[in-house]
C-alpha positions as CSV (number, residue, x, y, z in Angstrom):
1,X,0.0,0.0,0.0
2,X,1.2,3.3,-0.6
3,X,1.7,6.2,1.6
4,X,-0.4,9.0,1.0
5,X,0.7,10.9,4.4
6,X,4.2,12.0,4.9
7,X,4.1,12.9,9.0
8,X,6.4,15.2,11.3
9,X,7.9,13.8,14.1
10,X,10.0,15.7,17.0
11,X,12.4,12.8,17.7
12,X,13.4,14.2,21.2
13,X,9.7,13.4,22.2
14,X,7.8,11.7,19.2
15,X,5.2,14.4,19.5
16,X,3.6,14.5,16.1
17,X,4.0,18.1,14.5
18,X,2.2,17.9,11.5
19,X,1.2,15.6,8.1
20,X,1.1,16.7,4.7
21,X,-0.3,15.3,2.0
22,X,1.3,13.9,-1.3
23,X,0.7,15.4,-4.2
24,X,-1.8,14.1,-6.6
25,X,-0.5,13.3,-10.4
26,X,-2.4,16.1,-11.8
27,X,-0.1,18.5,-9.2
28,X,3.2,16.7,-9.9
29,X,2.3,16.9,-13.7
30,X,1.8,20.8,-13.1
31,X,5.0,21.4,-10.9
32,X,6.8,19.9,-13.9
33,X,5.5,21.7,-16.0
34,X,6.2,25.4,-14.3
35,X,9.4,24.5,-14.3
36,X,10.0,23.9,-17.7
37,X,8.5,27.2,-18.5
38,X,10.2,29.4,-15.6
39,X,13.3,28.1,-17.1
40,X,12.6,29.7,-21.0
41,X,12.4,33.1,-19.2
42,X,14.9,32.4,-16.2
43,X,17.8,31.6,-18.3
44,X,17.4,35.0,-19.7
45,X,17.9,37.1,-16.7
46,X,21.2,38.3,-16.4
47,X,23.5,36.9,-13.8
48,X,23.0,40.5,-11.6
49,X,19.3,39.8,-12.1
50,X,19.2,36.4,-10.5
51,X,22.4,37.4,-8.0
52,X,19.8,39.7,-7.0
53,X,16.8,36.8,-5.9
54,X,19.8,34.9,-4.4
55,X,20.8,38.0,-2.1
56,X,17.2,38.5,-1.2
57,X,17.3,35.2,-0.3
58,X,19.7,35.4,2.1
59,X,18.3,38.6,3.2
60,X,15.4,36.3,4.5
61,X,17.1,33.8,5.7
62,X,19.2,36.4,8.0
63,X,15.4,37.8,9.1
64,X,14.1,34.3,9.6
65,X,16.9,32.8,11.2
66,X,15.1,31.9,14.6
67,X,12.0,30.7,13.1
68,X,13.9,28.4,10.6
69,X,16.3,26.8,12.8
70,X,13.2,26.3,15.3
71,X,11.8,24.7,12.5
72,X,15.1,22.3,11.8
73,X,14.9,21.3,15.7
74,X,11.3,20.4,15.5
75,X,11.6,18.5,12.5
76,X,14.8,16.1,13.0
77,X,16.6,16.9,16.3
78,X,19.3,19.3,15.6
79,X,20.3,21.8,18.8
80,X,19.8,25.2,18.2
81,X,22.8,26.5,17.9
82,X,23.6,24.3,15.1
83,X,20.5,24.6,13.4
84,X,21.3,28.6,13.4
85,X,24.5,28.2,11.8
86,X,23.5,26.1,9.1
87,X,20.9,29.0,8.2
88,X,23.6,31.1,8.1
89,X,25.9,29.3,5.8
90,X,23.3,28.9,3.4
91,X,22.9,33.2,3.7
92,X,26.9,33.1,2.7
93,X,26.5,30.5,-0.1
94,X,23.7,32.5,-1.7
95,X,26.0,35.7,-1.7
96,X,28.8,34.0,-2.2
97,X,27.3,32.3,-5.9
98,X,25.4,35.6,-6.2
99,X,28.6,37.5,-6.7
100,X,31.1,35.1,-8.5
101,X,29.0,32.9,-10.6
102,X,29.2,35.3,-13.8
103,X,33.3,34.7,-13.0
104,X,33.2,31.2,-13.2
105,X,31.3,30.7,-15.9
106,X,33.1,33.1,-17.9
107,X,33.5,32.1,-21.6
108,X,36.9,30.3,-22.0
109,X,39.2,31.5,-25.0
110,X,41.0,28.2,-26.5
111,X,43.4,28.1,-29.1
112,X,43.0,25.6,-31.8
113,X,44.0,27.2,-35.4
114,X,40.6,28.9,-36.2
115,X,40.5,33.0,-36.1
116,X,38.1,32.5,-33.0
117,X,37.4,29.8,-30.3
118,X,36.0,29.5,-27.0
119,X,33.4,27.5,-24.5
120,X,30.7,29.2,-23.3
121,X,28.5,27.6,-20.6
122,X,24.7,27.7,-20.8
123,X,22.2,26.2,-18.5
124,X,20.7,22.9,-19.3
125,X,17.2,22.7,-17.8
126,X,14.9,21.4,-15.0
127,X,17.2,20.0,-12.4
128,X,15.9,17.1,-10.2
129,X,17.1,17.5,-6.3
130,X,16.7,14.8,-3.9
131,X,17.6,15.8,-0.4
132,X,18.7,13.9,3.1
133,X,16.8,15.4,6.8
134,X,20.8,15.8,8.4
135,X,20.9,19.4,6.7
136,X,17.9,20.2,6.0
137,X,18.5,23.6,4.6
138,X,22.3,23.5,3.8
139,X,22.0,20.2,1.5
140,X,19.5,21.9,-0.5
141,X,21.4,25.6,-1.2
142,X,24.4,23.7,-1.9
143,X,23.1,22.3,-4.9
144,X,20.3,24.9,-5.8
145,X,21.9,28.1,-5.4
146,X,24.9,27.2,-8.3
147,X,22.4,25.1,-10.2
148,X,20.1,28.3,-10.0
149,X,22.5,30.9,-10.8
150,X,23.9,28.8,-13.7
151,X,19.9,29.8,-15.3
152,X,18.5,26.3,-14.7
153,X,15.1,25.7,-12.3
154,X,14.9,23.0,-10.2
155,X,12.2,20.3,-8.3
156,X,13.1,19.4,-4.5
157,X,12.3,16.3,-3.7
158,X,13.5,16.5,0.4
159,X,13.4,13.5,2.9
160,X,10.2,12.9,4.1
161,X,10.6,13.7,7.7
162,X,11.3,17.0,7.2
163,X,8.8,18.4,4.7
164,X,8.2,22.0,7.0
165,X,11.7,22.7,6.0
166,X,11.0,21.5,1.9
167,X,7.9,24.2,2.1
168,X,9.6,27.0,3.9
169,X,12.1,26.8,1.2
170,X,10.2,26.9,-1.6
171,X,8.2,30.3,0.3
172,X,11.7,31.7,0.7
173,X,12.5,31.4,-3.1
174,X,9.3,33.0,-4.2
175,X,9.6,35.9,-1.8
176,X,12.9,36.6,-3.3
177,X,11.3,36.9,-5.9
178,X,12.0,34.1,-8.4
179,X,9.4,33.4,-11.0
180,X,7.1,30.6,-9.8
181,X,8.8,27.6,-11.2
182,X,12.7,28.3,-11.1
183,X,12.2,26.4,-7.3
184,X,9.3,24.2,-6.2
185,X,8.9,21.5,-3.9
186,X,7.8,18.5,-4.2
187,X,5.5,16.5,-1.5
188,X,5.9,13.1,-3.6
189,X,7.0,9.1,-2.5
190,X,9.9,7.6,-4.2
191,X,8.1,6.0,-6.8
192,X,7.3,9.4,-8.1
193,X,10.9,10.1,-9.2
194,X,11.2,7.2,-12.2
195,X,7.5,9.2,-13.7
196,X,9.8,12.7,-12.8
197,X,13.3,11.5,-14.7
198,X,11.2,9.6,-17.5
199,X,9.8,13.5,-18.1
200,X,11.4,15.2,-21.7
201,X,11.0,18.6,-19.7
202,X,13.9,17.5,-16.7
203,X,17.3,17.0,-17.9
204,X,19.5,16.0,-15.1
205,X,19.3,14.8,-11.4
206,X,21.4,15.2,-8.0
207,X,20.8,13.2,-5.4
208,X,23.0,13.0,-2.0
209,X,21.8,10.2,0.5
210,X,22.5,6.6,1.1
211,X,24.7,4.2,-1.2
212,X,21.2,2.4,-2.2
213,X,19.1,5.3,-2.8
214,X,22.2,7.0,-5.3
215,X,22.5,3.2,-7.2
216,X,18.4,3.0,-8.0
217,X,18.5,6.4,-8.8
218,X,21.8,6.7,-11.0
219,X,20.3,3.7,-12.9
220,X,16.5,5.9,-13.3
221,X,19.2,8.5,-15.0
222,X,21.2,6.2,-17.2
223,X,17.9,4.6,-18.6
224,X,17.1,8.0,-19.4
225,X,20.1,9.4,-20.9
226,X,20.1,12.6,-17.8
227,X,23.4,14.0,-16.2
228,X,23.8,12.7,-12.4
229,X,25.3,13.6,-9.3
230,X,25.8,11.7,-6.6
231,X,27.0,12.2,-3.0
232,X,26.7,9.4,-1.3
233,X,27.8,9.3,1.9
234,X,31.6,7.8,3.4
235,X,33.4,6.3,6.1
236,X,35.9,9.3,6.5
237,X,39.0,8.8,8.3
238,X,40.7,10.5,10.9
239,X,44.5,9.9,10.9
240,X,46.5,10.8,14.0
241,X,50.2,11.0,13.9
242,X,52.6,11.4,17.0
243,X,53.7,14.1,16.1
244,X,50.1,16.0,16.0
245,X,48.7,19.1,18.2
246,X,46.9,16.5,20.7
247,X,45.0,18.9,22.4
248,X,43.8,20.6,18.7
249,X,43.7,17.2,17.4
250,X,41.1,15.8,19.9
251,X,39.2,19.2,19.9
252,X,38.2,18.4,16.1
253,X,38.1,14.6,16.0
254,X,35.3,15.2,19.1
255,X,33.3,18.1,16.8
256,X,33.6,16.3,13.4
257,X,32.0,12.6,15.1
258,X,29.3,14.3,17.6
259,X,27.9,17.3,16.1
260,X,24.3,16.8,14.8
261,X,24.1,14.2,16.6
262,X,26.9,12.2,14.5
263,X,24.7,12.6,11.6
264,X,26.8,13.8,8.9
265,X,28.3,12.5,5.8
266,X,31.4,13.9,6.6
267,X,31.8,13.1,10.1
268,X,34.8,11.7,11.0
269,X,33.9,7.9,11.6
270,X,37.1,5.6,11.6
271,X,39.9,7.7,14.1
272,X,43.1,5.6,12.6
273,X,46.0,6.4,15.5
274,X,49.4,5.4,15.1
275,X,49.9,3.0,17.9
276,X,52.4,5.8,19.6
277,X,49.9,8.7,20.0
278,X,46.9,6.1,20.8
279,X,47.6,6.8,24.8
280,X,47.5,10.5,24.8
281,X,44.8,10.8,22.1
282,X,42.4,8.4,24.0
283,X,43.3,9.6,27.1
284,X,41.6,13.2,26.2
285,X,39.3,12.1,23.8
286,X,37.5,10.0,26.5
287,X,37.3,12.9,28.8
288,X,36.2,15.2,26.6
289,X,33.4,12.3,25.3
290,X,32.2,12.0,29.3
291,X,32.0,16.0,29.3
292,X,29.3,16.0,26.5
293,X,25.6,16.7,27.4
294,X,23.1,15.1,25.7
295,X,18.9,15.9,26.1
296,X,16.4,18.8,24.8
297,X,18.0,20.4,21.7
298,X,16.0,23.3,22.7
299,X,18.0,23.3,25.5
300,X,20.6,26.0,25.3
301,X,23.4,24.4,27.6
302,X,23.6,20.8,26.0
303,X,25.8,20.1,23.1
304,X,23.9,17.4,21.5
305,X,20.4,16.3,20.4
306,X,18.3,12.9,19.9
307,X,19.3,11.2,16.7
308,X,16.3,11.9,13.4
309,X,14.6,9.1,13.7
310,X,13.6,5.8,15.5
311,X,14.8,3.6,12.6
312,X,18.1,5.4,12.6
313,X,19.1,4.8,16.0
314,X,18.4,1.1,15.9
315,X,20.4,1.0,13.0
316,X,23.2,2.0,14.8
317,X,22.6,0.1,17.7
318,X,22.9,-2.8,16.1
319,X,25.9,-1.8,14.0
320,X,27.7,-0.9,17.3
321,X,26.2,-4.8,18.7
322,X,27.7,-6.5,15.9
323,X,31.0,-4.5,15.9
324,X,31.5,-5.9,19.7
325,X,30.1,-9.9,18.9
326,X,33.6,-9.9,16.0
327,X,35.5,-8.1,18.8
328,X,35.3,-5.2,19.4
329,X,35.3,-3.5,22.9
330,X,32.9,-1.1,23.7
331,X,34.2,1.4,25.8
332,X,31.9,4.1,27.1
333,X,28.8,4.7,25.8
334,X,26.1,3.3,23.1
335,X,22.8,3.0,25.3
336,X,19.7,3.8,23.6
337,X,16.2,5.4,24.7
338,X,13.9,5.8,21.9
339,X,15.9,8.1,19.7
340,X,18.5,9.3,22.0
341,X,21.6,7.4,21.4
342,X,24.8,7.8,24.4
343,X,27.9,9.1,22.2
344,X,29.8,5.8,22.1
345,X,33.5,4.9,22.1
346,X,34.4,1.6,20.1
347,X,38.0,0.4,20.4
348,X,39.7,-2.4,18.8
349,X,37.8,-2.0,15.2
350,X,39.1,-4.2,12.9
351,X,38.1,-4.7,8.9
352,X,35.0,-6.8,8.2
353,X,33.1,-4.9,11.4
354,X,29.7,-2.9,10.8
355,X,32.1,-0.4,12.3
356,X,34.8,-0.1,9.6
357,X,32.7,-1.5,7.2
358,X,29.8,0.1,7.0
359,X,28.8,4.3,7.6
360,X,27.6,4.9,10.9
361,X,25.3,7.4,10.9
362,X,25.6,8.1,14.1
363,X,27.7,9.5,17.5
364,X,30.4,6.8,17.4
365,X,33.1,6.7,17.2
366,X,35.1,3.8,16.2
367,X,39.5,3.1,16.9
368,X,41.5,1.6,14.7
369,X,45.3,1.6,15.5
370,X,48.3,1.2,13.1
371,X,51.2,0.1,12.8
372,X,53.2,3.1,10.9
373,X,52.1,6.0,8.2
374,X,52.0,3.4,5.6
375,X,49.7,1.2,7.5
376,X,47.4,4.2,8.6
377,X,47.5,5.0,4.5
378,X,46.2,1.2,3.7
379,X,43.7,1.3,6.6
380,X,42.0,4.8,5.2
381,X,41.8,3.4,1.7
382,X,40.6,-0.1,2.5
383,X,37.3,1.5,2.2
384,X,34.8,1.1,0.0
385,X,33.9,4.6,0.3
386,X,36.1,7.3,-0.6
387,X,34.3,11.1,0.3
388,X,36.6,13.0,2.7
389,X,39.3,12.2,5.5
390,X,41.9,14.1,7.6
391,X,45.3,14.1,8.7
392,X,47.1,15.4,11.8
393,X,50.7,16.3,11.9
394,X,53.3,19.2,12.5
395,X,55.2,18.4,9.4
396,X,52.9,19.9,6.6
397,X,54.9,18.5,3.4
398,X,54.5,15.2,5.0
399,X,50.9,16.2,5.3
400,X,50.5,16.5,1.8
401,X,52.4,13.7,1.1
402,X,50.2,10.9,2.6
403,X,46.9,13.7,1.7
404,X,48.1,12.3,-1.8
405,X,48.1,8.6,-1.2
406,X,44.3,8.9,0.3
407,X,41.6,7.8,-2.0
408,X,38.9,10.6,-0.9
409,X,37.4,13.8,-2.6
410,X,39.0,15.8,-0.2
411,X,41.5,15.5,2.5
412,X,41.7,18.5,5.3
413,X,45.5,18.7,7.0
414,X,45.2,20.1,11.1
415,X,41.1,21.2,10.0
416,X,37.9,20.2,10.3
417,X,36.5,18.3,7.1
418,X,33.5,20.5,6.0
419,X,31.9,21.9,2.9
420,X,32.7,25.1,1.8
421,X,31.1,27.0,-1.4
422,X,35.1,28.0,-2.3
423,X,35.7,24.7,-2.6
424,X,34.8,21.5,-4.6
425,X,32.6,18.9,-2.4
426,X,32.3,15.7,-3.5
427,X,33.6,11.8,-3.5
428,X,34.8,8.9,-5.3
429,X,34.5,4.9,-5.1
430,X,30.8,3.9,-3.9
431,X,30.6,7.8,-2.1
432,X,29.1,8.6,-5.7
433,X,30.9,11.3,-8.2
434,X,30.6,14.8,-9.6
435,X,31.0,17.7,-7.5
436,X,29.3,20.6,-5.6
437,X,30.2,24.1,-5.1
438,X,32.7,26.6,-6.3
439,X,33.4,26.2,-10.2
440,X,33.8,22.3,-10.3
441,X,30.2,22.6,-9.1
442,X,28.6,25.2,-11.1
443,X,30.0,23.3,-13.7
444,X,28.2,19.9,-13.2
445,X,24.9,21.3,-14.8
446,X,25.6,23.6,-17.9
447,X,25.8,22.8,-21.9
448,X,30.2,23.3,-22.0
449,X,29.4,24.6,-25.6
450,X,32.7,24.8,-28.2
451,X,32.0,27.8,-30.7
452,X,34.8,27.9,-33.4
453,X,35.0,30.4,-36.2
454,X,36.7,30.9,-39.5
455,X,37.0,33.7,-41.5
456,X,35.8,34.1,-44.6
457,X,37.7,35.5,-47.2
């Protein structure tokens, strides 16, 4: 049977905020097919035209700010204070494409023996998004706001748990003023997006979530002939040399695993320690762990939440079971009441474990010790995922050196691993491919049009 009622849940308490209905065919057909037309006229504004809705955005978003990180708590369990700052970095992201998109998509002189040649890129289309609850706001400018300024329009299809946030998006683009069309979104089940990509009007779709969700969905695109994106989650790792800022070290290793609630695709999941900075690393990592407090995100003095869902945190629970029944050792941490999951400390990870295997979506964090730099280098990359990782160490060159031996999208040296719209975001291996943000980004949904000219006698 299908659903017909999408509901909103407060994970802290499982008080039920709200249901909204799916939309009928007739409405889905309709959404499609505003977007196709906002996109005639929308790829004709200039870039200072549609820099200007993107500013306004943010303009609201800054106004808002309370009401729409109040709204992100409600709706999947983030604390306040980091539901404010993700509102905030979507405000910077929507100035920051505002302002340099007409740079980077500056036509590109090439010579090739004509008397004129260049690339130009033009936007493509309608541009099928579909979003994760972890950031609800965030994942959603990071892809919209280049794919918007580029001239396309784009259908949101967000997680289903978190449909206030889908709406109040779509209410923020209008009052920018963007035609009706360039954003909508859609209050549609997953069998809605094979009737969405099989559409002549859509011409491309990015996707971030899980590893299953990007496969049935990369395949709807291939069978299609559309351009896809996919970020897809990783197992990042966190490699510790002696040598490292402990104290600095710890600080971040901490942040990157526990905040929202460990939820993040980019967390730092497997901390690989060289067996001689093990001691001293544990040693403050485990106090620091104890120190966190867990309960109300509305409450101002705790630093985490409840995990999103019920279905989540059981997920984890029994990854975390597993990971001790092949060995390993649970060291502080890991009980579970409904949704609230204790920040948990797994030692002794080995490969084949849910906990080096698998992404744990969730606050733990799991120890892997090695042997030397070139064992930590093997251990990282004996992943099947592949999106970020981070290194700690004094010696910068050396830094780079094993930064360059990591199979990952990105690799941070002494920083936290985080997206940034200066810099390209994205993975390799089975943590999906193409890229967001910055021009690598921008780039993933325009025509790259060659225009050669000879002249004529």
């Amino acid at each position: 049977m299908s659903v017909q009622v999408f509901k909103s849940i407060f994970p802290y308490t499982q008080e039920l905020l709200a249901e909204y209905p799916l939309m009928e065919d007739r409405q889905l057909d309709q959404a499609i097919s505003d977007a196709s037309t906002a996109y005639q006229t929308w790829k004709k504004f200039s870039y200072y035209e549609r820099g200007r809705v993107l500013k306004n955005a943010a303009s609201i978003l800054r106004r808002d700010q309370e009401m729409l990180a109040t709204l992100t708590t409600k709706e999947m369990g983030k604390i306040t204070s980091e539901a404010m700052a993700e509102v905030e970095k979507c405000a910077g992201t929507a100035e920051y494409f505002a302002d340099h998109s007409e740079i980077l998509l500056k036509d590109e002189l090439l010579e090739a023996g004509y008397s004129k040649s260049f690339v130009c890129f033009q936007p493509i289309g309608v541009i099928l998004g579909i979003m994760p609850w972890n950031f609800p706001f965030w994942q959603v400018f990071r892809y919209a706001v280049p794919t918007i300024m580029a001239g396309n329009t784009t259908l949101l299809k967000h997680a289903p748990n978190v449909c206030g946030c889908a709406l109040a998006l779509e209410k923020i683009f209008l009052e920018a003023g963007a035609p009706i069309g360039v954003f909508t979104s859609l209050i549609i089940d997953t069998p809605a997006v094979a009737k969405i990509l099989s559409s002549d009007a859509v011409h491309a779709v990015t996707l971030t979530g899980s590893e299953r969700a990007g496969s049935s969905v990369a395949a709807l695109a291939g069978i299609n002939i559309k351009k896809s994106v996919m970020e897809l989650g990783g197992s990042d790792a966190l490699i510790v040399l002696p040598d490292a800022d402990m104290q600095m070290a710890v600080s971040v290793a901490l942040n990157s695993r526990m905040q929202n609630a460990g939820q993040s695709c980019i967390a730092a999941k497997r901390f690989i320690i060289l067996k001689d900075a093990a001691q001293d690393f544990l040693q403050q990592f485990l106090i620091r762990l104890k120190n966190l407090q867990q309960g109300d995100p509305f409450d101002k003095s705790i630093h985490m939440g409840p995990m999103a869902r019920l279905d989540l945190a059981n997920t984890l629970d029994q990854q975390l079971k597993n990971s001790v029944k092949m060995g390993a050792k649970l060291e502080y941490g890991g009980e579970m009441n409904g949704c609230n999951f204790k920040p948990a400390l797994l030692l002794d990870v080995k490969k084949n474990m849910p906990a080096f295997d698998e992404e744990t979506f969730g606050p733990m964090a799991a120890v892997i010790l090695a042997k030397d730099e070139a064992d930590a280098v093997r251990l990282a990359n004996d992943s099947r995922y592949g999106l970020a990782a981070s290194i700690w160490t004094r010696d910068i060159q050396k830094g780079i050196d094993l930064a360059k031996q990591l199979e990952a999208g990105g690799v941070f040296i002494n920083a936290l691993v985080k997206s940034d719209p200066r810099l390209p975001f994205g993975g390799i291996k089975k943590s999906g491919y193409g890229r967001e943000l910055d021009r690598h980004g921008i780039m993933e949904f325009v025509n790259i049009k060659t225009i050669a000219v000879s002249q004529s006698e």
